[in-house]
C-alpha positions in Angstrom: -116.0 21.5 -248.0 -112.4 22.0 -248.9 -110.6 25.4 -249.5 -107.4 26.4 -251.1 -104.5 26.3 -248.9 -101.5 28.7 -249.2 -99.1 28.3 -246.9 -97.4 31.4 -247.7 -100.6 33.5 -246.6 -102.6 31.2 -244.4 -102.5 32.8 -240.5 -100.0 30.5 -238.0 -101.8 31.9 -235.2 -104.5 29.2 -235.7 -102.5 26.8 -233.9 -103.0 23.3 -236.0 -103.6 22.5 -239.7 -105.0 19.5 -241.1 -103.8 19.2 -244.5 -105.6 16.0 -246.3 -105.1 15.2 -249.9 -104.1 12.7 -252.7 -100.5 11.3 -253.4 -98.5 14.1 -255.0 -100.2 16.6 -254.2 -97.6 18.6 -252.5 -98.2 17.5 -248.7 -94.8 16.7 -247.9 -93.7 20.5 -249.0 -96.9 22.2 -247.4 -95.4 20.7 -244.3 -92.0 21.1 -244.1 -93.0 25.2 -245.3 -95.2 25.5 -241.8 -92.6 24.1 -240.2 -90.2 26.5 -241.3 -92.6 29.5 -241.7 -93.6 29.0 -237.9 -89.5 28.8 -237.1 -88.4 31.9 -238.9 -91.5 33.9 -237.8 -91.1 32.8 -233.9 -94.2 31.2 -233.4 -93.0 28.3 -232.3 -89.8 26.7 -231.1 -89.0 23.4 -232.8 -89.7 21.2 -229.6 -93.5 23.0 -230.0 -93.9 21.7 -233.7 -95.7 18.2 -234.4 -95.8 16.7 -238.1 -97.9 13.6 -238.1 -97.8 11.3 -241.2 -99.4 7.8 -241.6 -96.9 5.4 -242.3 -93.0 5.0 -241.7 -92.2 5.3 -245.0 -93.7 8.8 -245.2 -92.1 10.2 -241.3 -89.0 9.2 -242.9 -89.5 11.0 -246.5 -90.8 14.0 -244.4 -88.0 14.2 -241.4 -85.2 14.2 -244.2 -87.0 16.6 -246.5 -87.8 18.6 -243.0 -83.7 18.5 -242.4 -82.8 19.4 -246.5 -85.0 22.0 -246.0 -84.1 23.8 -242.7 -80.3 23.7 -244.1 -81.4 24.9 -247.3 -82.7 27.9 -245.2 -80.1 28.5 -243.5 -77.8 28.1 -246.3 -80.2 31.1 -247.5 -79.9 33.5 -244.4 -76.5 33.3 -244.5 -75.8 34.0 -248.2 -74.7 30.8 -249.2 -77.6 30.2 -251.6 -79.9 31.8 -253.9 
């Protein structure tokens, strides 16, 4: 059985997500928003977060999206972008 997922709400302290669904379903975001949920929050240090995709194509979309978006945060912290 298969339940909404928010990133913005679900707990990090559950230690790994599965996140299974269709092309285009907003994977690649949900992803790269743990990731940078778990940064900012200090759960985890970047050598403790895994992201595990199935084909080279997709590590590839999601380590460059992963990047865009950690400098887009930080472009953010430090008032640089709305």
């Amino acid at each position: 059985m298969s339940r909404a997922f928010d990133v913005t709400t679900t707990p990090l302290s559950r230690g790994t997500f599965l996140l299974e669904a269709s092309a285009g379903t907003g994977k690649t975001w949900s992803l790269t928003s743990l990731a940078v949920r778990l940064l900012l929050e200090g759960v985890a240090e970047v050598e403790q977060i895994l992201l595990v995709t199935f084909t080279r194509k997709a590590t590839d979309e999601l380590r460059q999206r992963l990047r865009e978006r950690l400098h887009e945060t930080e472009l953010v912290l430090r008032g640089r972008l709305e």
